[in-house]
C-alpha positions as a Python dict, from the first residue, in 0.01 Angstrom:
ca = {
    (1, 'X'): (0, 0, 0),
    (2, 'X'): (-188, 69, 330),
    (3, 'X'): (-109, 430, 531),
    (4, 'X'): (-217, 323, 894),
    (5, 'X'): (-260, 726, 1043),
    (6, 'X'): (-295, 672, 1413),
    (7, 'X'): (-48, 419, 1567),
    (8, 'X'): (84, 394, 1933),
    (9, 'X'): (374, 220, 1890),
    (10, 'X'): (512, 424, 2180),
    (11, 'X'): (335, 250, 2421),
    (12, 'X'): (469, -38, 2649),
    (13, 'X'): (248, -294, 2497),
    (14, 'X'): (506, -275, 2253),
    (15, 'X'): (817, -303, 2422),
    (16, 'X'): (883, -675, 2388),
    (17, 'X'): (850, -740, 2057),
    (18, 'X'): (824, -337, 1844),
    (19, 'X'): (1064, -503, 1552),
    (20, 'X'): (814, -820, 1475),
    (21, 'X'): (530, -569, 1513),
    (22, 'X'): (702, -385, 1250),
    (23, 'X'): (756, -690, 1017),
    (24, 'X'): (402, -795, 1009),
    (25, 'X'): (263, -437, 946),
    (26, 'X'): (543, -453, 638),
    (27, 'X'): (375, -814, 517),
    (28, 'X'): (49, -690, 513),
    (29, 'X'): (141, -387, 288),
    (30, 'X'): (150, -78, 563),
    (31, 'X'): (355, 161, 397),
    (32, 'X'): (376, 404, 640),
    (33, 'X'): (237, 501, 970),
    (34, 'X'): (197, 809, 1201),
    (35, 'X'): (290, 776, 1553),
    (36, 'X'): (97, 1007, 1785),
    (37, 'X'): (252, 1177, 2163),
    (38, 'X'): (12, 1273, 2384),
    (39, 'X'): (168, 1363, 2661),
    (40, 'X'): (562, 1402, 2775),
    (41, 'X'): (654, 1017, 2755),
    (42, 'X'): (491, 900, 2438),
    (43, 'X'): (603, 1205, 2292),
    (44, 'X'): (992, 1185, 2354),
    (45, 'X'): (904, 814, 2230),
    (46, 'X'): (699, 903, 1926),
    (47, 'X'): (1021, 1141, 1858),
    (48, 'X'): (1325, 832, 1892),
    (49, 'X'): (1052, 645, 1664),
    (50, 'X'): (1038, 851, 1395),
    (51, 'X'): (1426, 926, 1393),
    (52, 'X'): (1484, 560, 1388),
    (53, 'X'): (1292, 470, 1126),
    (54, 'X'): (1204, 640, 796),
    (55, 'X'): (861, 493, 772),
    (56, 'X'): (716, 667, 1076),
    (57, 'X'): (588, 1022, 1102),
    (58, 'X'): (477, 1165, 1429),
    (59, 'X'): (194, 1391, 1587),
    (60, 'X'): (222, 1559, 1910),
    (61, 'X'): (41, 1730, 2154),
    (62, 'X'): (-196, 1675, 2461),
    (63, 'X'): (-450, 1406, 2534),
    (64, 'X'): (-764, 1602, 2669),
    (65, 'X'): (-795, 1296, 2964),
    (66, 'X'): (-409, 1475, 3097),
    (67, 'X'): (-524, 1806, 2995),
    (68, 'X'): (-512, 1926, 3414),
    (69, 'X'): (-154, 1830, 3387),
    (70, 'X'): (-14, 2025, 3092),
    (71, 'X'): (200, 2277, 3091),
    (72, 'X'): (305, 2609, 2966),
    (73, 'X'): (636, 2468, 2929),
    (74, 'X'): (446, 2122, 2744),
    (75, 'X'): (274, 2364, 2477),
    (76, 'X'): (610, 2556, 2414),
    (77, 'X'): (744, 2179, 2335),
    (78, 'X'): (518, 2073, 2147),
    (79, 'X'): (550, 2411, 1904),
    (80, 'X'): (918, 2354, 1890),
    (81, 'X'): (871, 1995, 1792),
    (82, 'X'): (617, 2117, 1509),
    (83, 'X'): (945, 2249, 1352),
    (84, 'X'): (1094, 1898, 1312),
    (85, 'X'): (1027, 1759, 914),
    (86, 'X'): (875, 1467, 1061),
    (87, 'X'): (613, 1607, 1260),
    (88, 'X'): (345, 1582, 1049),
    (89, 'X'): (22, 1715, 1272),
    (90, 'X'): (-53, 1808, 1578),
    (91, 'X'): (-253, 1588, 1881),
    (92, 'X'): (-452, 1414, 1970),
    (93, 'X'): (-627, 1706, 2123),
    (94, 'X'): (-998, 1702, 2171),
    (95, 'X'): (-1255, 1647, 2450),
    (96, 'X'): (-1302, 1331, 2652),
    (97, 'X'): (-1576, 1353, 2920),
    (98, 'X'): (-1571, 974, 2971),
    (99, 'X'): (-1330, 1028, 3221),
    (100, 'X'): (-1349, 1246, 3494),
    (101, 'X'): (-952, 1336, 3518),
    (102, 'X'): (-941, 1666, 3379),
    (103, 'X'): (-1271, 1900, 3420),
    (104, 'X'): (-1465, 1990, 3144),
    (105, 'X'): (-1324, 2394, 3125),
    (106, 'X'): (-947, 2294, 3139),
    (107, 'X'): (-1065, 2027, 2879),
    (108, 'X'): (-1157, 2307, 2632),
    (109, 'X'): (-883, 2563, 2766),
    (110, 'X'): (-586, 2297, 2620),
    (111, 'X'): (-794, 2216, 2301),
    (112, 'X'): (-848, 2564, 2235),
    (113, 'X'): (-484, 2635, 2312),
    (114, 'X'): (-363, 2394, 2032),
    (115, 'X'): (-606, 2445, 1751),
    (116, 'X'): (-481, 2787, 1776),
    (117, 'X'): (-103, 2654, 1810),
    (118, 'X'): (-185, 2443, 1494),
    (119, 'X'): (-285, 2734, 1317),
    (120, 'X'): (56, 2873, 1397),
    (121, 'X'): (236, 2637, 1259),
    (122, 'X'): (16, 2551, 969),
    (123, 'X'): (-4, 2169, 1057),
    (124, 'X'): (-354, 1955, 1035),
    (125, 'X'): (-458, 1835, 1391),
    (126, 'X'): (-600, 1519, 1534),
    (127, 'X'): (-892, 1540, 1710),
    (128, 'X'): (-1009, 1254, 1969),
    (129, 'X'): (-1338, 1271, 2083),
    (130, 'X'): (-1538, 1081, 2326),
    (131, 'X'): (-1939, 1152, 2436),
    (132, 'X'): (-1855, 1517, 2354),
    (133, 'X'): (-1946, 1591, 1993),
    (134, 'X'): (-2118, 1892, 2041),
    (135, 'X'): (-1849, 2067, 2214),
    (136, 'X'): (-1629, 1958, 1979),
    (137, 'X'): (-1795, 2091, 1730),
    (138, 'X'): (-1886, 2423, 1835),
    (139, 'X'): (-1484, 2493, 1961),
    (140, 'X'): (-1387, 2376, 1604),
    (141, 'X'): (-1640, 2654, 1441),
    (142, 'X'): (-1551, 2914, 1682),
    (143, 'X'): (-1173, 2866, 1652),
    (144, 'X'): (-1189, 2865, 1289),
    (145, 'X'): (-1031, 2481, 1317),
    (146, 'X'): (-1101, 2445, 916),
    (147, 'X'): (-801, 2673, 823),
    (148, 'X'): (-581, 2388, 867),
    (149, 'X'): (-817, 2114, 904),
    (150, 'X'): (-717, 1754, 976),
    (151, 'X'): (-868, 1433, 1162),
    (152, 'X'): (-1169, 1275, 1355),
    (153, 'X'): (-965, 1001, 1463),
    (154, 'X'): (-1144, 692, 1534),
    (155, 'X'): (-1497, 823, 1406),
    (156, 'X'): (-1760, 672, 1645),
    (157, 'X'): (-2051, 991, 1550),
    (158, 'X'): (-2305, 991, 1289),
    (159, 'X'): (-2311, 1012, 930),
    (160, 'X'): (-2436, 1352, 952),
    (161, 'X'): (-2224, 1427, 1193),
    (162, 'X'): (-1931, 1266, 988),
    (163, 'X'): (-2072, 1527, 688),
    (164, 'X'): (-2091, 1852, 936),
    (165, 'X'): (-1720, 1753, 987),
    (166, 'X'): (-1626, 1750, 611),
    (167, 'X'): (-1748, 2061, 547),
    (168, 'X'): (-1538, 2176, 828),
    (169, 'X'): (-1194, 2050, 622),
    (170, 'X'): (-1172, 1749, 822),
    (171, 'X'): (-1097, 1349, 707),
    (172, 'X'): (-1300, 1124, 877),
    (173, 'X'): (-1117, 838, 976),
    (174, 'X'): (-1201, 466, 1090),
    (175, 'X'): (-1045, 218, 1251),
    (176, 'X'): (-1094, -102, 1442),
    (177, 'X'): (-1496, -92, 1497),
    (178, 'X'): (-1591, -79, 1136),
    (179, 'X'): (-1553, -419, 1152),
    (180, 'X'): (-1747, -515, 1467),
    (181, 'X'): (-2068, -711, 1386),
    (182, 'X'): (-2303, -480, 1640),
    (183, 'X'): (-2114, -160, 1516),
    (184, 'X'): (-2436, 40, 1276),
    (185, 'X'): (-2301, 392, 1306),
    (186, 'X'): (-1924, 358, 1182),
    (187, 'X'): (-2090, 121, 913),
    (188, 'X'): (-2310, 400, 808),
    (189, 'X'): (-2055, 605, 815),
    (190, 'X'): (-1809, 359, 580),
    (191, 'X'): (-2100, 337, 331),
    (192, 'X'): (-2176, 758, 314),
    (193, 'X'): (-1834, 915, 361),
    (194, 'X'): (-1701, 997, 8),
    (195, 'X'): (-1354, 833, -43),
    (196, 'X'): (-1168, 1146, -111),
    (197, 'X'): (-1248, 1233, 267),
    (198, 'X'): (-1131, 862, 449),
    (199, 'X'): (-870, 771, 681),
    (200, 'X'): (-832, 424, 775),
    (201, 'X'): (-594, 343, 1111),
    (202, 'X'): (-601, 106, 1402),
    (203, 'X'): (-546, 352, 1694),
    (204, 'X'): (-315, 28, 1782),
    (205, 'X'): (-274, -131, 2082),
    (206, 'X'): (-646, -46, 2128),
    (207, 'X'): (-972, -173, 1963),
    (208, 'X'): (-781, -422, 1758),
    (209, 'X'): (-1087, -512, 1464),
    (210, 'X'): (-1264, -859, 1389),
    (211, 'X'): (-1166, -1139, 1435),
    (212, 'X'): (-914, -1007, 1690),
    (213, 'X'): (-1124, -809, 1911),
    (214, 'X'): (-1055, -798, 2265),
    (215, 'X'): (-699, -866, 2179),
    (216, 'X'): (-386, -607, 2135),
    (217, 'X'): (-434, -449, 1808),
    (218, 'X'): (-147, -360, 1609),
    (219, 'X'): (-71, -167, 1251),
    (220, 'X'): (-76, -508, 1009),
    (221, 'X'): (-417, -519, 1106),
    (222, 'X'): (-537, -185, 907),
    (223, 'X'): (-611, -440, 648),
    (224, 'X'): (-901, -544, 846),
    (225, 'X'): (-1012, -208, 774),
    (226, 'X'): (-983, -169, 451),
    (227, 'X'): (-1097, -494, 348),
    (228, 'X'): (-1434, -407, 555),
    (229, 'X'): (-1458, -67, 411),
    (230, 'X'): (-1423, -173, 71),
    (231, 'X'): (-1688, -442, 122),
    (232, 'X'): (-1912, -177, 294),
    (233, 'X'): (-1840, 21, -14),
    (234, 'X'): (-1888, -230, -314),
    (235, 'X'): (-1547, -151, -399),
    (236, 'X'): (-1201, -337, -456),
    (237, 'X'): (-976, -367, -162),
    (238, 'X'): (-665, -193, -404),
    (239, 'X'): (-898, 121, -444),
    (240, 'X'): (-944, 189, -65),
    (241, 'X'): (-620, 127, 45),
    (242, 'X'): (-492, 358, -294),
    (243, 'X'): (-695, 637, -189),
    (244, 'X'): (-683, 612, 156),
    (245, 'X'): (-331, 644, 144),
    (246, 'X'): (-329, 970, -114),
    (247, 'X'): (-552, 1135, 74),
    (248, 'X'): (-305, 1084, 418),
    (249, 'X'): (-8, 1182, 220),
    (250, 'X'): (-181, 1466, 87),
    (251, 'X'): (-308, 1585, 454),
    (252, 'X'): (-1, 1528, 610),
    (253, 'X'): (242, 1695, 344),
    (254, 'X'): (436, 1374, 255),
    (255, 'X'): (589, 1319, -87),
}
């Protein structure tokens, strides 16, 4: 059974046709999935999601992109939501200096602000991370982000990057570009992580994974993934998608 640990099934994409999308991740063998808020919308979303179906955990908290836009008021939610038995992490916080939306400062304010919220409430968090490794880093050393660990969703650094992360209590996780011919880093990465420190997801409706590319991605296709991981690896397909899963269920506190 496959644990797909970053889905956005709270998105529009998936309006039309959410119950089919949910019937194909079931035929492929996704057991369960984690439905991250990242703002006010996809949160109240993420929340009617996970109350509707047992299946679906969530994560909340603030995308770094909106991070000009959040609130005291949106931190204070997303600590009372932390309460809820379903609410398995807290994100996808981070740094994002792709886009110019939110400056750098109030970028780091807002992670800062959560890691320390996370630590609060004891829950792992999810960090997303785009041409800022460094940064991200440094504020996870200086915050003391390893007390509760948690994610580097959608890996895109280095394997030595990938290992300075490990030793920091973090899972690396990998979705969608392990699988793209051109893509030498995650691959690298596939091949050194050890297994008792990977995450597969899809990050879905985004970077959907070979052959699909360029098209929306969606949770059935974690078995892209795996499949590509476990050839990376020289390993079955059953023992990627066993471990994989333990080692979600075991960061996120499900039985």
């Amino acid at each position: 059974m496959l644990f797909d640990t970053h889905v956005h099934l709270n998105a529009e994409q998936f309006e039309e046709d959410l119950e089919e999308v949910i019937g194909r991740a079931k035929d492929a063998g996704v057991e369960k999935m984690v439905v991250v808020g990242f703002d006010r919308p996809t949160i109240s979303k993420a929340m009617e999601l996970v109350e509707t179906y047992d299946f679906l955990y969530a994560c909340v908290g603030w995308h770094p992109v909106d991070a000009i836009d959040m609130t005291d008021e949106d931190l204070e939610l997303i600590e009372e939501l932390s309460a809820h038995p379903k609410v398995v992490a807290i994100g996808e916080m981070g740094l994002d200096y792709h886009w110019d939306k939110s400056p750098k400062d109030v970028q780091k304010e807002v992670f800062r602000k959560q890691i320390r919220l996370a630590k609060k409430v004891k829950l792992p968090i999810v960090i997303h991370n785009r041409e800022a490794t460094q940064d991200i880093v440094d504020i996870l050393k200086e915050e003391n982000a390893g007390e509760v660990g948690g994610i580097m969703h959608c890996f895109s650094g280095s394997a030595e990057t990938a290992k300075d992360c490990i030793d920091m209590n973090f899972y690396i996780s990998l979705g969608g570009p392990v699988t793209f011919k051109n893509a030498k880093k995650p691959k690298e990465v596939a091949v050194e992580v050890p297994m008792d420190r990977l995450l597969i997801e899809t990050d879905c409706p985004y970077l959907a994974p070979h052959p699909n590319r360029g098209k929306r991605n969606e949770p059935a296709y974690v078995k892209l993934v795996a499949e590509q991981i476990a050839e990376l690896k020289g390993i079955e397909f059953e023992e990627v998608a066993k471990i994989t899963t333990e080692n979600a269920k075991k960061l996120f506190g499900i039985n």
